[in-house]
MDAnalysis code that builds the backbone (N, CA, C; Angstrom):
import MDAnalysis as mda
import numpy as np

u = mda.Universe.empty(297, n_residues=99, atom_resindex=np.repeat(np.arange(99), 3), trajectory=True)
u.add_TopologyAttr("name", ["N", "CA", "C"] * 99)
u.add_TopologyAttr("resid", np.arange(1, 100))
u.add_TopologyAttr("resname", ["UNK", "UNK", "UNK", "UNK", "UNK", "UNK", "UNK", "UNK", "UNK", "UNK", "UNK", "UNK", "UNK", "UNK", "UNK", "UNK", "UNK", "UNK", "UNK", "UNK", "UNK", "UNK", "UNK", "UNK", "UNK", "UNK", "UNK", "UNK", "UNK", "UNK", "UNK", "UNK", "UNK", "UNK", "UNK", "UNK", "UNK", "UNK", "UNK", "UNK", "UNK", "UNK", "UNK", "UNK", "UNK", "UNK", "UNK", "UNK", "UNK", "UNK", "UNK", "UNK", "UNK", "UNK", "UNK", "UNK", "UNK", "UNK", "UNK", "UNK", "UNK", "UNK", "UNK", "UNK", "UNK", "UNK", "UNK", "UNK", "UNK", "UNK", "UNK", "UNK", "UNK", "UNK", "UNK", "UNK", "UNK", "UNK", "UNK", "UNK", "UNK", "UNK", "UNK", "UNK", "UNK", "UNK", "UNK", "UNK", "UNK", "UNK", "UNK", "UNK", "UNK", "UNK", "UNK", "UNK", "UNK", "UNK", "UNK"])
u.atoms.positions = np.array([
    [124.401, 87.078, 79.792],
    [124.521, 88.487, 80.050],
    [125.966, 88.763, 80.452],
    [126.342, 89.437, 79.733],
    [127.945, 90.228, 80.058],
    [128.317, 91.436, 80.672],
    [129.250, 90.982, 81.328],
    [129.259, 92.578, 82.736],
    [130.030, 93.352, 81.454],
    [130.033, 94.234, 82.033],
    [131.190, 95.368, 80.837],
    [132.682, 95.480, 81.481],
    [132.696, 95.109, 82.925],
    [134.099, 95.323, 82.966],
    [134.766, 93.925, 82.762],
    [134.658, 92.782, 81.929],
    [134.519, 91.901, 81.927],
    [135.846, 91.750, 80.359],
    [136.775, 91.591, 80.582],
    [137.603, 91.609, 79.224],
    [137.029, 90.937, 78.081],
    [137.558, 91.347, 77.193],
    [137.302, 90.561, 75.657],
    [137.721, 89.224, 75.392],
    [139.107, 88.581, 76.097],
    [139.285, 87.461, 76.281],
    [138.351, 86.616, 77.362],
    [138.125, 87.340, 78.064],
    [137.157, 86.270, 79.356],
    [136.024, 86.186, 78.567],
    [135.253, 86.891, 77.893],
    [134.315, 86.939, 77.205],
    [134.108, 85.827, 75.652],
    [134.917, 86.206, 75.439],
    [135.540, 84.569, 74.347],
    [135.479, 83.320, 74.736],
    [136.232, 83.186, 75.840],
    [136.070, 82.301, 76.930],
    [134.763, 81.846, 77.295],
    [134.362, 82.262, 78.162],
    [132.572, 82.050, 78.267],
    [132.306, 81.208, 77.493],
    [132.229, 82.303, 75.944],
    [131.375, 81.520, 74.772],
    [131.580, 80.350, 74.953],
    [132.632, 80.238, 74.550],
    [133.161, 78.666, 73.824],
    [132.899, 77.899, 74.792],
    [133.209, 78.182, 76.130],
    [132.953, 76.929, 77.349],
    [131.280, 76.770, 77.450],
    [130.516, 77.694, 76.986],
    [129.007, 77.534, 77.291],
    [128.761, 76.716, 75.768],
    [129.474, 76.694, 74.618],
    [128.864, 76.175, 73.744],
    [129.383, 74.849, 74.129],
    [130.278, 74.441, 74.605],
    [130.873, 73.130, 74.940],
    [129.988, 72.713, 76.047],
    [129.332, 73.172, 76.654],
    [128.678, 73.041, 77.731],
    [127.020, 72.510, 77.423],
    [126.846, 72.893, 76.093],
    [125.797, 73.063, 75.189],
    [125.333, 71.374, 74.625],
    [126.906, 71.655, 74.254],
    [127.250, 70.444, 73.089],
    [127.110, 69.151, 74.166],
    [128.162, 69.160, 74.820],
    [127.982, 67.990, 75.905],
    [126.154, 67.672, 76.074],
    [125.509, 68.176, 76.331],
    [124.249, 68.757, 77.098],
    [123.311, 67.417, 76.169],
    [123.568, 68.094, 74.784],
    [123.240, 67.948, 73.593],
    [123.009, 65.864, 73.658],
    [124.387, 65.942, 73.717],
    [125.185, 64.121, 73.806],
    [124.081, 63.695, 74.573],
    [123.896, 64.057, 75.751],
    [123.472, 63.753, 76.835],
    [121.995, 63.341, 76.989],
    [121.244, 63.941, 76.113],
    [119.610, 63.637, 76.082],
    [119.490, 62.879, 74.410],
    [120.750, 62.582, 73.445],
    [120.701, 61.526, 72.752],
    [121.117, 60.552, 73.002],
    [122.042, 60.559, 74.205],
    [121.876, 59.493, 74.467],
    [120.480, 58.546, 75.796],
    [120.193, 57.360, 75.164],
    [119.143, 57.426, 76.721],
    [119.576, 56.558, 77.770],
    [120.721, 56.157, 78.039],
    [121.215, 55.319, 79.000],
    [122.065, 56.478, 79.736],
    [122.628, 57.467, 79.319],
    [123.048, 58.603, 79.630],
    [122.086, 59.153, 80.392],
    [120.995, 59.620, 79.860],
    [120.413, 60.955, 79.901],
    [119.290, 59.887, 81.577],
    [119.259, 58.534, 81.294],
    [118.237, 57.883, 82.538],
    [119.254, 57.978, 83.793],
    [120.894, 58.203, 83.467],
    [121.462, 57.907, 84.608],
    [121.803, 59.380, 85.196],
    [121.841, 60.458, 84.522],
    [121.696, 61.595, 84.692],
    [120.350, 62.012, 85.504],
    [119.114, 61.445, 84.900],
    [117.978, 61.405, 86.375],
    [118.361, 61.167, 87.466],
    [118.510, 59.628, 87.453],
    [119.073, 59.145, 88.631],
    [119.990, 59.589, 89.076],
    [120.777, 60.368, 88.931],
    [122.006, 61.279, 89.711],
    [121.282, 62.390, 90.089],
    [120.760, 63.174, 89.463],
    [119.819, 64.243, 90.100],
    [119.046, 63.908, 91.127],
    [118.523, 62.475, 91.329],
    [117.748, 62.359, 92.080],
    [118.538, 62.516, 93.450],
    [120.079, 61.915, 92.657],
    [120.589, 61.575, 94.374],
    [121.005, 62.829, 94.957],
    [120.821, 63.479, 93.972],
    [121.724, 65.341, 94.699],
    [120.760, 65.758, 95.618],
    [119.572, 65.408, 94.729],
    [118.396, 66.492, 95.101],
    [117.908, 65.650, 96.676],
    [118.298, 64.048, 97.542],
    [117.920, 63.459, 98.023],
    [119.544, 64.131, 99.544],
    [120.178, 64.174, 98.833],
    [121.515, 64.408, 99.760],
    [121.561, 66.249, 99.660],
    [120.676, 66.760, 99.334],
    [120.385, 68.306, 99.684],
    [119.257, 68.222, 100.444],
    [118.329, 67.340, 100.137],
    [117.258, 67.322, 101.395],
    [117.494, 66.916, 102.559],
    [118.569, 66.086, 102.868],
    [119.089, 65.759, 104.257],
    [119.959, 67.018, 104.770],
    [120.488, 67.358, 103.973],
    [121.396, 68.574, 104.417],
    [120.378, 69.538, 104.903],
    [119.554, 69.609, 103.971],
    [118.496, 71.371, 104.632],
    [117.487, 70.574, 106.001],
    [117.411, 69.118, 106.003],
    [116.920, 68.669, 107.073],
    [117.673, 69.217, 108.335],
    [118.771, 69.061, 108.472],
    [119.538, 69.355, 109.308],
    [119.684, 70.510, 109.552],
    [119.580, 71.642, 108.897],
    [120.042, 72.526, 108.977],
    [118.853, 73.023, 109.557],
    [117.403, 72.935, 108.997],
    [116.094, 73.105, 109.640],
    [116.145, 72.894, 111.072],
    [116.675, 71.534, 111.761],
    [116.614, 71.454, 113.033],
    [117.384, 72.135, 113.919],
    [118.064, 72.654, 113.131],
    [119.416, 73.743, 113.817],
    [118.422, 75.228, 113.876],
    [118.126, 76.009, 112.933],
    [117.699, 76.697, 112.977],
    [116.158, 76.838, 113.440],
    [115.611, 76.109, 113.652],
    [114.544, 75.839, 114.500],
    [114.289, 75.059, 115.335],
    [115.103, 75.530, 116.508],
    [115.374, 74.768, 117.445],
    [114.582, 75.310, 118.699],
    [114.358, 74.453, 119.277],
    [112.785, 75.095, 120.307],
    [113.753, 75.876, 121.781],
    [114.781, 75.067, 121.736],
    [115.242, 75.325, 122.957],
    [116.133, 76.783, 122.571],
    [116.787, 76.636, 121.348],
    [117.207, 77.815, 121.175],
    [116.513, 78.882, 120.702],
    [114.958, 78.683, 120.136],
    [114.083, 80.136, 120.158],
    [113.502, 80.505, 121.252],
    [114.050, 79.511, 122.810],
    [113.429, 80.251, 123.740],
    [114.504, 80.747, 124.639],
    [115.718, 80.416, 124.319],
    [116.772, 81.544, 124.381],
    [116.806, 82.622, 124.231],
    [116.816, 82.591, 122.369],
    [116.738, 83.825, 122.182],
    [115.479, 84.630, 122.143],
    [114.164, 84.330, 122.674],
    [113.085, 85.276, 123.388],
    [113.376, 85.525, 124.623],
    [113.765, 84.771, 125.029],
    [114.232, 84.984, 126.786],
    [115.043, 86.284, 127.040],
    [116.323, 85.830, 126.106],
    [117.222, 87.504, 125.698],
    [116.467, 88.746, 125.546],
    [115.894, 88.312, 124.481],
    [115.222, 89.317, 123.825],
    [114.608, 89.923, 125.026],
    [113.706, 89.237, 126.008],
    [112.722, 89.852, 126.754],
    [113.544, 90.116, 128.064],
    [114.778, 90.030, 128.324],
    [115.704, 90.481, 129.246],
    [116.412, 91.880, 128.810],
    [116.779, 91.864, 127.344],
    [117.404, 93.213, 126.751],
    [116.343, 94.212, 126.676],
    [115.024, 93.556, 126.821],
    [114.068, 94.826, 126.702],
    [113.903, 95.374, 128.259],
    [113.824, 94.350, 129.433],
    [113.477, 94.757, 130.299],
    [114.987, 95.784, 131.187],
    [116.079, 94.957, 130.976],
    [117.531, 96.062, 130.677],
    [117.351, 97.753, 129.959],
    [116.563, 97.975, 129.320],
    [116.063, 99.365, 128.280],
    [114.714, 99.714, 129.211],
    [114.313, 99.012, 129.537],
    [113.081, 99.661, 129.627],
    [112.908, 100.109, 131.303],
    [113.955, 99.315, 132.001],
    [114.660, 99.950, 133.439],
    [115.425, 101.396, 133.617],
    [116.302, 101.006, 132.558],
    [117.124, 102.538, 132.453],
    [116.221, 103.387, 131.814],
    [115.251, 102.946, 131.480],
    [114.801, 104.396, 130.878],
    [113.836, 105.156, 132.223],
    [113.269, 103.890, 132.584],
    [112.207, 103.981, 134.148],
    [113.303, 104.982, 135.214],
    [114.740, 105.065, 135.047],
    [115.278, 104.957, 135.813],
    [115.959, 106.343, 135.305],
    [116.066, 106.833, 134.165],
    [116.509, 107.575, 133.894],
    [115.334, 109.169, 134.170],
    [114.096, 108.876, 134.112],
    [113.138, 109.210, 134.025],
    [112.876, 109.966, 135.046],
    [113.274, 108.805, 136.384],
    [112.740, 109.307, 137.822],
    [113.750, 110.522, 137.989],
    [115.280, 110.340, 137.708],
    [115.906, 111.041, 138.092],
    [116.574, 112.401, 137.285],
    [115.692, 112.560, 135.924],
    [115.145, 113.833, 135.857],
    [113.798, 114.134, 136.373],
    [113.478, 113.763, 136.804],
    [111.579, 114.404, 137.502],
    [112.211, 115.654, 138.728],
    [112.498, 116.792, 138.214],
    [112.637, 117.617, 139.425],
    [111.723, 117.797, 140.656],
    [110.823, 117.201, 140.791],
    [110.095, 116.585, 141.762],
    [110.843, 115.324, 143.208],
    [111.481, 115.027, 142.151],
    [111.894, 113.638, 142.577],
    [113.546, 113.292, 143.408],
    [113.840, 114.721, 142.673],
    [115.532, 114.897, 142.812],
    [115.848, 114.956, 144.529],
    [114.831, 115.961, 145.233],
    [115.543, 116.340, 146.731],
    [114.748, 114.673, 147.273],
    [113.771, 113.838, 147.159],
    [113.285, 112.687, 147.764],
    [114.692, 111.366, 147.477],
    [115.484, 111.837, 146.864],
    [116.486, 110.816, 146.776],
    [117.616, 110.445, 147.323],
])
């Protein structure tokens, strides 16, 4: 798919690098000592991206830091929900000369 603001030379470009991209591709599943070590390289990407998102999982779900940030959370509410208690009393024209 081609953007339109996309020149006529970049667009040429593309082609030819996707048909080369094609062609290689091509080599690649005739050959089968190629195409078995090409598994085995996928395997290792796909094995060294699972350690990476491992990590990254324990970062982002981190027990101590989701009870941080509930802790916050339930401090910024009780911060809002004071001033408002507070804002409240001291429009109550009731309330104004008791202060």
């Amino acid at each position: 798919m081609y953007d339109t603001r996309v020149s006529e030379e970049e667009k040429k470009w593309q082609r030819r690098d996707d048909a080369r991209i094609l062609a290689r591709a091509e080599e690649i599943k005739a050959d089968k000592e190629r195409l078995k070590n090409a598994h085995i390289g996928a395997r290792e990407i796909l094995e060294e991206e699972a350690q990476r998102l491992k990590g990254l999982s324990k970062v982002a779900y981190n027990p101590t830091v989701d009870k941080a940030v509930k802790k916050g959370e339930q401090i910024e509410k009780q911060q809002t929900t004071g001033f408002e208690r507070t804002r409240r009393v001291h429009s109550n024209p009731a309330t104004i000369g008791r202060l």
